[in-house]
N, C-alpha and C positions, 0 to 999 in steps of 0.2 A: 297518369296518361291511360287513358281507356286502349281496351285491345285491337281496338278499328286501328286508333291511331298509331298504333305502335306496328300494326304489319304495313300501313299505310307508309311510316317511317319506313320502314324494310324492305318493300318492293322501290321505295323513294331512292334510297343508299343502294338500292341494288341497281337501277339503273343508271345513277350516277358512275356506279364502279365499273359498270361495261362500258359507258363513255369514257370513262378514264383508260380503260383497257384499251379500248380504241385508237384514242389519241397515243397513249405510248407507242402502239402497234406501227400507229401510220409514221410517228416521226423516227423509230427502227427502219419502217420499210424505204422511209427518205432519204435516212442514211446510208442505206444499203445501197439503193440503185444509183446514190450520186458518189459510192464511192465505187460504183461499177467503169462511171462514165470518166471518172479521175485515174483508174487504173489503163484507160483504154488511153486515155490524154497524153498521159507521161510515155506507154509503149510510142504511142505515134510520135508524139516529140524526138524522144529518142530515136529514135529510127531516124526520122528528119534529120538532127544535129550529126549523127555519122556521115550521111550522105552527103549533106553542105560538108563537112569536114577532109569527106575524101573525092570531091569534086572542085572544092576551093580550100587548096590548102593553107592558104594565106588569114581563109577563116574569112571571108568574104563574099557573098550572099550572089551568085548569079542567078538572078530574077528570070523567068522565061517571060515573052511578053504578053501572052493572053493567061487566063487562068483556066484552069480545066478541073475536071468533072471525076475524080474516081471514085472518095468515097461519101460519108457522112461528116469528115472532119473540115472545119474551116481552116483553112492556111494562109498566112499572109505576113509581111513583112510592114515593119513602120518605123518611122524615123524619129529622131530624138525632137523634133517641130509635130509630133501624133500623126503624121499623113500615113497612112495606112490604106497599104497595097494588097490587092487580092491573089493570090497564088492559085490556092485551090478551093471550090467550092462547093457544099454540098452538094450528095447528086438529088437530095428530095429536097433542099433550101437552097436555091442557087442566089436567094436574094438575103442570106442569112450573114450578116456583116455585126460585129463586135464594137461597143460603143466602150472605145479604153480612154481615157483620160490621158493624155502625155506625162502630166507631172504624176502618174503611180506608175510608168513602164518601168523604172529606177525600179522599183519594189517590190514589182510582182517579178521581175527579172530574176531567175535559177530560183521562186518559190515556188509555194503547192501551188496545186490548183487554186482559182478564185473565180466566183461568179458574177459576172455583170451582165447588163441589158444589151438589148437586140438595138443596134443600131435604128431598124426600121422594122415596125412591127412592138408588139407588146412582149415576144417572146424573151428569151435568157437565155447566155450559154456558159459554160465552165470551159475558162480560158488557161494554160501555162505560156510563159513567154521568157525563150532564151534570147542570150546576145551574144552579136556578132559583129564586132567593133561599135559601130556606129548606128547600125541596123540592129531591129528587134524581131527577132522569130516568134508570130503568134499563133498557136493550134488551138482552135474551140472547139466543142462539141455543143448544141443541143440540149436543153432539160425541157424539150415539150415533151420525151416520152414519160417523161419524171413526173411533169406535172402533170398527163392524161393518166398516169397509175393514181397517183394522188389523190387524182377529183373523183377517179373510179371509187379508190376504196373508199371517198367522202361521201359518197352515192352510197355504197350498202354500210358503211356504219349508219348515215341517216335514215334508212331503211329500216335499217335492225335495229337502231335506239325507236324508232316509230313503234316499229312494229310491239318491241317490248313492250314502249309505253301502254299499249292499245291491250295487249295482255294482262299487264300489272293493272289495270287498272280494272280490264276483266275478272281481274283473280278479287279485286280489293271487294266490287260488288257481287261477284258469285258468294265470294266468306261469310261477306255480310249478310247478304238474305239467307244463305245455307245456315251458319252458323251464328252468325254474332245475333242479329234479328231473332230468333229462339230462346240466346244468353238470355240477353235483353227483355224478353216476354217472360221470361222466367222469372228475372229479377222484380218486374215490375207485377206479377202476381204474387211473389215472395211477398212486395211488402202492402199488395191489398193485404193480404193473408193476416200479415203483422198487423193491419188496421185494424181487423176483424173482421174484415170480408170474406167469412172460409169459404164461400160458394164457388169463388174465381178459382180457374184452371186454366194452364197454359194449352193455347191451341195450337196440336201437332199439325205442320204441313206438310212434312219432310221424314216419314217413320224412320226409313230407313237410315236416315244420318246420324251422326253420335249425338249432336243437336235434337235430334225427332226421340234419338234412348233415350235423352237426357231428360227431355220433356216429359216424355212416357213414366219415366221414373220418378220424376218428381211430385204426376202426377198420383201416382199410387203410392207414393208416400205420404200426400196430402190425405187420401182416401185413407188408408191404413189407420193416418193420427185421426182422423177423423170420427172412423170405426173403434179404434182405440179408447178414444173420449167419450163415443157412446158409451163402450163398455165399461169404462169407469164410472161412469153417469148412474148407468144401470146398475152395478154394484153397489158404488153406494145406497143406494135409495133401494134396493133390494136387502141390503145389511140391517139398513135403516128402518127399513119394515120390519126385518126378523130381529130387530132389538127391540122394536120400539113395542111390540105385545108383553114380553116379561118385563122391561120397565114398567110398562106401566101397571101389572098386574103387582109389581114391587112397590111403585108407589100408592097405589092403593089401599093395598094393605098396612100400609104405614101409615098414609091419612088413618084407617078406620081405625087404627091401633090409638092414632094420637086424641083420635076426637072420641076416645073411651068408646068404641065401638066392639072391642076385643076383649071386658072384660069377663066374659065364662072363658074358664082353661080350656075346656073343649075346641070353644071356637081359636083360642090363642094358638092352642097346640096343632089344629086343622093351617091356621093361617101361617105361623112356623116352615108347616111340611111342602107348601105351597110356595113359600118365598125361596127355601132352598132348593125345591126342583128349578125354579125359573133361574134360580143363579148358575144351578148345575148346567142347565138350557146354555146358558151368556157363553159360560166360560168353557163348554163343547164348540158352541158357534166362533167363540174369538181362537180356538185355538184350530179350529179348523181352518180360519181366514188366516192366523199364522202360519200353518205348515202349504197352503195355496202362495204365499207373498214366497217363500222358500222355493218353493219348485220354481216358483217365475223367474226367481234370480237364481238360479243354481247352485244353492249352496245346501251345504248338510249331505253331500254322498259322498258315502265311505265305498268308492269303487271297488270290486275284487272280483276273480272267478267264484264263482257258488253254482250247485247241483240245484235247480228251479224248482225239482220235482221233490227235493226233500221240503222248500220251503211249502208248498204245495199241499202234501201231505201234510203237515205241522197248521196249516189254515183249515182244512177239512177235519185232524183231526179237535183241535177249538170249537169247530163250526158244533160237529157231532157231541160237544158236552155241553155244548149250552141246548142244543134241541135234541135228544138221545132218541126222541122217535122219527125225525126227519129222515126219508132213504137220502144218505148220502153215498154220492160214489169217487173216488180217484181211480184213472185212470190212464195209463203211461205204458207206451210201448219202446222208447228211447231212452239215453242218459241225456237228459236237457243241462246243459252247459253254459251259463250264459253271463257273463260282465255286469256286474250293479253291485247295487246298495241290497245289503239283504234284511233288514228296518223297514225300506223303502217298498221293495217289493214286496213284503211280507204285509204291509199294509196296505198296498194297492191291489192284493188278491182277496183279505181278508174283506175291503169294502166291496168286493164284486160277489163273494161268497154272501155277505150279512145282506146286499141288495139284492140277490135271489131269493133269499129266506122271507126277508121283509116282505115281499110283494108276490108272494106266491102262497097258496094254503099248506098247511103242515102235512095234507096228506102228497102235494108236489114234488117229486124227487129233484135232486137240485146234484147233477154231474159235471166234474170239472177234468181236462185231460190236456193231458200234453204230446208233441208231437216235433218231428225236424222236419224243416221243408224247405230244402233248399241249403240258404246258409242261414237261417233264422231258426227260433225256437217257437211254437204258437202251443200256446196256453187260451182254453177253452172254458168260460163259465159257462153252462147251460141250463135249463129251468125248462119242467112240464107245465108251467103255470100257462097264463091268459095272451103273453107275449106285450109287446109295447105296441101302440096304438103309432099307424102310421102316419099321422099329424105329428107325434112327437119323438121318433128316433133324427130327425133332424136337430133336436134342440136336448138330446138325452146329457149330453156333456155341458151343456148351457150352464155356470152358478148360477144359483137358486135356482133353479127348473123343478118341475115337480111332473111328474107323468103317472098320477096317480087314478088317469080314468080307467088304463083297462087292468089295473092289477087288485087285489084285494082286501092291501092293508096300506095306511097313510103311510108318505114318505117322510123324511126329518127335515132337515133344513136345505137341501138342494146344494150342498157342497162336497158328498161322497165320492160321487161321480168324476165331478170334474176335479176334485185330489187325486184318487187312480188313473188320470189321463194326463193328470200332468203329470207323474212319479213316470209313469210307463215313459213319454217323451221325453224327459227327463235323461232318461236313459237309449234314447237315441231308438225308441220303438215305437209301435202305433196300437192304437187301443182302438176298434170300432165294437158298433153294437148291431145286430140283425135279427130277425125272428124266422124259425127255423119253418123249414116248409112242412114239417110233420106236428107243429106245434110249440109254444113256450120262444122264448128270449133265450138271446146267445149274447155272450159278451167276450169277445176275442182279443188277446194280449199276444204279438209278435216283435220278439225281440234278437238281437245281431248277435248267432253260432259263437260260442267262443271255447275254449282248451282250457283242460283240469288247469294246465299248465300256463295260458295265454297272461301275460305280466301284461297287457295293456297299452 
């Protein structure tokens, strides 16, 4: 059962329940006022049977000879032949007369109250009826007030079951167009999607509804996998590229090897030193696409508190034995404190340090500093070099990007970068890049304040 028809059911059961509610209501209130007019019956009666009792003591009925007027009650006497004499009579029904039956007077004699018809007229009254030898004492009241409450409350419950109706059924098409019509549009771009139609989007009419979030989100989830796909697209076929130069520079030299192309040692020994750099190449590239597939999935950190700034120093002092004339500088005015992987971060400093060096000249000084601001820790690569070309600090983090116009030594395979941007986020930070207004590229690492002490 679809969810239309399941509130459709629910509004359906809900108004059947107030008419049910209804009907109990009205045959409670039926009961109640007719057991108003029975308690009022039996006083009057009573009252009656003392007075015949202590005016005729014999128990014998002295009839006055016209009937008169006091209150709402019918009074009258009838003989065991039903002739039925009028005593008293209503003062607002003076023509309101009891249609009894002779052969029930026996039976309704010293009973409850009993209702029967209006002699003349379509009305009803609730009759008792004692006896007095021969003669029957009959007291009626009246049930038109009964039945004018009646028809009343039959009047506004059919009002109110209307009216409900008219809302429920408001409510069934407002859901529908607000909500279920959006469900629905969703589903049904779900499964273009599923055809292969990625281009279809569900059309929000409604932002504001959870229906209009629901759409919104799912549309940016389509876009997300969409962008996602690219970017897998894009990797591959960028991986692809950057493998497919040292294969084939491998397979080459194995044809020329096999077609006796290699037979001087010289050239053997040259084509050797060539097939191992490019393997050296493969197995740098696939191991850097391994520890990129690690940071995506989060796996491999050994969380802990660590001092940033020793690791810091310990990259700078690396950097300064592989280049002993490079000006390098560390620089720290704070104890930086900070939650990670110290592997992790250690390598994601060391590629920001080895990308200053790389793409700057040896006479460029290349300064890295740390700082607290706030409740973070910012860690600063900086470079007097050429800076990055502003076409490309948009795409600096891109895998395989290469931003090697305005710097002055080639770059490697375009996945440095974006390994130190994943380690840094990784660990719950942001790594941006900017080129400084006085000159050279900046490459900023801000990560979340933590205690010698902080367990985590």
């Amino acid at each position: 059962m679809t969810l239309r028809s399941r509130l459709a059911v629910s509004l359906l059961i809900a108004v059947l329940a107030v008419g049910t509610s209804f009907g109990v209501l009205a045959l409670r209130q039926h009961q109640v006022l007719t057991e108003q007019i029975d308690i009022q019956l039996v006083s009057t009666r009573d009252r009656l049977e003392r007075a015949i009792e202590m005016l005729t003591p014999e128990g014998a009925m002295d009839l006055v000879p016209e009937p008169v007027r006091t209150s709402e009650a019918y009074v009258g006497s009838a003989t065991a032949d039903g002739t039925l004499t009028t005593v008293a009579e209503p003062v607002s029904q003076p023509e309101l007369t009891p249609a009894i039956d002779p052969t029930l007077l026996d039976d309704l004699a010293g009973g409850p109250p009993a209702t029967v018809d209006a002699a003349t007229g379509s009305g009803q009254l609730r009759v008792v009826v004692s006896r007095f030898g021969d003669v029957f004492l009959v007291v009626g009241l009246s049930t038109e007030e009964v039945s004018a409450a009646m028809a009343q409350l039959g009047v506004t419950a059919a009002v109110c079951l209307g009216v409900l109706a008219v809302i429920a059924v408001a409510i069934v098409l407002w859901v529908d167009r607000m909500g279920l019509r959006p469900i629905r549009s969703v589903t049904r771009v779900a499964d273009a999607v599923t055809a292969g139609r990625r281009a279809q989007r569900v059309a929000v009419r409604s932002p504001g509804t959870e229906a209009g979030r629901l759409g919104d989100a799912f549309n940016l989830m389509l876009d997300a996998n969409e962008q996602a796909e690219s970017r897998l697209r894009q990797f591959v076929a960028d991986a692809s590229h950057e493998l497919r130069t040292p294969l084939t520079t491998l397979a080459g030299y194995t044809d020329l090897y096999v077609s006796g192309g290699l037979a001087d040692e010289e050239k053997l020994d040259d084509a050797m030193r060539r097939i191992n750099a490019e393997a050296r190449r493969m197995t740098v590239l696939a191991e850097d696409l391994r520890r990129l597939a690690e940071m995506d999935e989060g796996r491999n950190l050994a969380m802990r508190p660590l001092e940033a700034g020793r690791l810091v120093a310990d990259v700078v002092a690396d950097a300064a034995v592989v280049q002993p004339a490079r000006p390098l500088a560390w620089e720290a005015a704070d104890s930086l404190w900070v939650r990670g992987d110290p592997d992790r971060l250690h390598q994601a400093l060391a590629i920001l340090v080895d990308n200053a060096l790389c793409h700057t000249s040896d006479a460029d000084a290349v300064t890295v500093s740390g700082r607290v601001a706030g409740d973070e820790v910012v860690l600063t690569v900086s470079d007097d070099g050429p800076g990055v070309a502003a076409e490309d600090l948009p795409h600096i983090f891109d895998r395989f990007y290469r931003a090697d116009r305005g710097r002055s030594r080639p770059g490697g395979s375009g996945l440095g970068l974006p390994i130190a941007k994943a380690i840094v986020e990784a660990h719950h930070g942001h790594l941006t890049a900017y080129n400084r207004p006085d000159g050279g590229a900046a490459f900023e690492i801000r990560l979340p304040l933590a205690t010698p002490h902080d367990a985590g």
